[in-house]
N, C-alpha and C positions, 0 to 999 in steps of 0.2 A: 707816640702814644699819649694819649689825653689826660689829664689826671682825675677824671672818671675812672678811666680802663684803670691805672695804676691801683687806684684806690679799693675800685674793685679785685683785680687780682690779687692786691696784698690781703683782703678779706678770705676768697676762699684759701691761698694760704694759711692764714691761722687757723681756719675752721677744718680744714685738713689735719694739720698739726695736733689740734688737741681731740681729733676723731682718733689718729695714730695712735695718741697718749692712753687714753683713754683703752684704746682694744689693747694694748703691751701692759696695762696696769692691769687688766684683767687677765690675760692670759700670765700673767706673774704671780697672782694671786693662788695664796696656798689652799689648798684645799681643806674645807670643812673638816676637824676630826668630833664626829655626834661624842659630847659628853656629859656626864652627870657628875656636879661638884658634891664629894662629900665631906670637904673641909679645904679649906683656903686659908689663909693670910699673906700678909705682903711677897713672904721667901719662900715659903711651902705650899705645896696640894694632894690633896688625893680624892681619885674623881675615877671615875664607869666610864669606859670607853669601851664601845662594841669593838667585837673581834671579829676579823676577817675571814677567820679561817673557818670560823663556824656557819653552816651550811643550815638552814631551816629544813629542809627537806632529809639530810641527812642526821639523827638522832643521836648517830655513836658521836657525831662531832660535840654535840651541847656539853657545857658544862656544867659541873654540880652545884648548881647553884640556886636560888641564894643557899648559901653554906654557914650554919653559925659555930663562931669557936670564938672563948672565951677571950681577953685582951692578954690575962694572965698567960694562957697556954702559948698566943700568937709570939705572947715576948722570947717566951722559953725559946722556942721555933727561932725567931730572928736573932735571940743573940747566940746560938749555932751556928748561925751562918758568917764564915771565915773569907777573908778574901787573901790570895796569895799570888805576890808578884810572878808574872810568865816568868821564867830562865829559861835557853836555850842547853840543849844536853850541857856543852862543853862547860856553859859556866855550872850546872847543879854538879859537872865533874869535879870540878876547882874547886866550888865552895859548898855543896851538898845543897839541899833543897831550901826556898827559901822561907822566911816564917809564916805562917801562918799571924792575919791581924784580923780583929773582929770587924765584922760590913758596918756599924751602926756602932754609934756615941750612945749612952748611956740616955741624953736628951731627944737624941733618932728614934731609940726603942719607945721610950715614952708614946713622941706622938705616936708613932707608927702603929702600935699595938693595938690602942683605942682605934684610932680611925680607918686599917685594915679591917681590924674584926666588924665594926658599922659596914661597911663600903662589901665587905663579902656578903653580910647578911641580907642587903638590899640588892645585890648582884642581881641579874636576870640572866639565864644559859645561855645565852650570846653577848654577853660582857667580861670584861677582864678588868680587875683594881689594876690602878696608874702609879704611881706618886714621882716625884717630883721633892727634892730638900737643894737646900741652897743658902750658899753662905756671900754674899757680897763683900769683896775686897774691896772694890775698888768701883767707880760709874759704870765703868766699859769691862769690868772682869768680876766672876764670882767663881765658887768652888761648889760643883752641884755631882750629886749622888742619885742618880735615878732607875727606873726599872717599872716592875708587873708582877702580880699575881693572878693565878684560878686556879681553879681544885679539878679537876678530872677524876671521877671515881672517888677514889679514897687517896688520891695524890696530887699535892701542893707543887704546883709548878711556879717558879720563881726565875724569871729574866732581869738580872742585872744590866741595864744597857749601859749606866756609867758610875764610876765610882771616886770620890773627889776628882771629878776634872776639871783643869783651869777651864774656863769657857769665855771665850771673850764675844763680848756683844759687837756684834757689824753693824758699821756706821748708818750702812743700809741693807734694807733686804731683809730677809725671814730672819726670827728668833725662832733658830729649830729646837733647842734644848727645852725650852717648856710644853712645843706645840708637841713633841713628839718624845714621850720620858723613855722608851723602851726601845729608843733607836741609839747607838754610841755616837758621840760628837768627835768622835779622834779614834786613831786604834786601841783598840784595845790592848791594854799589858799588863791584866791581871786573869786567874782564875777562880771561879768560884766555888767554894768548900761548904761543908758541911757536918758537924758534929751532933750525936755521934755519926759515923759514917757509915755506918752498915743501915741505915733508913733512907740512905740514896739508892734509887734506882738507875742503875747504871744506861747511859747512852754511848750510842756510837755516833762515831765521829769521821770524820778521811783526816788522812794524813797532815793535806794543807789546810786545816781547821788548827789542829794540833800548832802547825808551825805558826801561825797568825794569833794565836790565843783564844781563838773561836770557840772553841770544843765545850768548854764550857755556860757557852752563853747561857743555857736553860739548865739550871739545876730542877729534881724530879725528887724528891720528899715524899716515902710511904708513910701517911700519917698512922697506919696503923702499929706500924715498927716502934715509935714512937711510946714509952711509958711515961704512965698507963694512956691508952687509945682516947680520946673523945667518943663519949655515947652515939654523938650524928655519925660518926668513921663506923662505929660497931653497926650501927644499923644498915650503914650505907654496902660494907661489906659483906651483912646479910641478905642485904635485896641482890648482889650481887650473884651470889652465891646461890639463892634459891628466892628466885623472884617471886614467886607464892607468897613471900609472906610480906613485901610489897604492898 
């Protein structure tokens, strides 16, 4: 072989090579999630991400949105909301039920409050509020708390996806915990509460939800249970009620 031909063949090899590279770099690539920032800094976000589950064609899916309520009321709201490590029966047999700890630092409610209540007011009925809090340890490890809101009707849905979890950054490959705040990075091993508890609207669950920690992934919040109701909740539950006056 001539060192023409060689010189040739080692060409379409490489050019082979980074054609491969090239289509595995794309088909790797994470998919787009469409967002709207309504507040960033270096450790935190909260930001409109469309939801999937809502149907343009179908109405009853939309949600109430944009929704306004106050930053004050929204705090009241989140620091209600408890989080309580899973036990398995045998240990809440051993040691009875375990404590209840509030979801949010005092600094969490802060931001959270302002820029929940912004971020729901500009919502569009096929969006859901994100956020995203994070505490960096370390280069390759932080301590992040994430989740989702939207209103449906006159009820505050709230998905915890994670709550302080170690997260450690991969040397390579996708950083899921910021691309995706409503998804859990590890199992879950807590449940999500709510005070008082008679403004939860109860869900069902199976069994192996229950046994995995699942069961409560979405808490369900009647805001109108809630004293005293928000003015938008009273009206919203009279359009309900007797759409006439709609």
């Amino acid at each position: 072989m001539s060192c023409k031909e060689v010189h040739n063949r080692t060409g379409w090899i490489i050019a082979g090579l980074l054609t491969l590279y090239s289509v595995l770099s794309v088909g790797c690539a994470a998919p787009h999630v469409p967002a709207r920032i309504i507040y960033e800094d270096p450790v935190n976000f909260v930001r409109l991400e469309e939801d999937s589950e809502v149907l343009a064609e179908w109405p009853p899916s939309h949600h109430t949105h944009p929704f306004t309520i106050e930053p004050d009321k929204l705090r009241t709201i989140l620091s209600g909301l408890k989080v309580q490590e899973h036990w398995i029966a045998l240990q809440r047999w051993m040691r009875g039920e375990s404590p209840l700890v509030p979801a949010f630092t005092e600094e969490e409610l802060t931001l959270l409050s302002v820029h929940l209540s912004e971020a729901l007011a500009e919502a569009k009925d096929n969006e859901r509020v994100t956020f995203y809090l994070s505490q960096p340890q370390t280069f390759a490890r932080r301590i992040i708390t994430t989740g989702g809101f939207y209103v449906h009707g006159t009820e505050l849905h709230i998905i915890l996806g994670n709550w302080r979890i170690i997260y450690g950054i991969p040397a390579y490959g996708m950083i899921y915990d910021r691309r995706y705040p409503m998804r859990p990075t590890a199992a879950k091993g807590f449940d999500l509460r709510f005070e008082p508890a008679e403004a939860v609207v109860p869900m069902k669950s199976s069994l192996l939800d229950g046994i995995l920690a699942n069961a409560k992934d979405e808490l369900i919040i009647d805001l109108t249970k809630l004293d005293p109701p928000d003015p938008e909740v009273s009206l919203i539950r009279s359009c309900l009620n007797h759409e006439s006056l709609c």
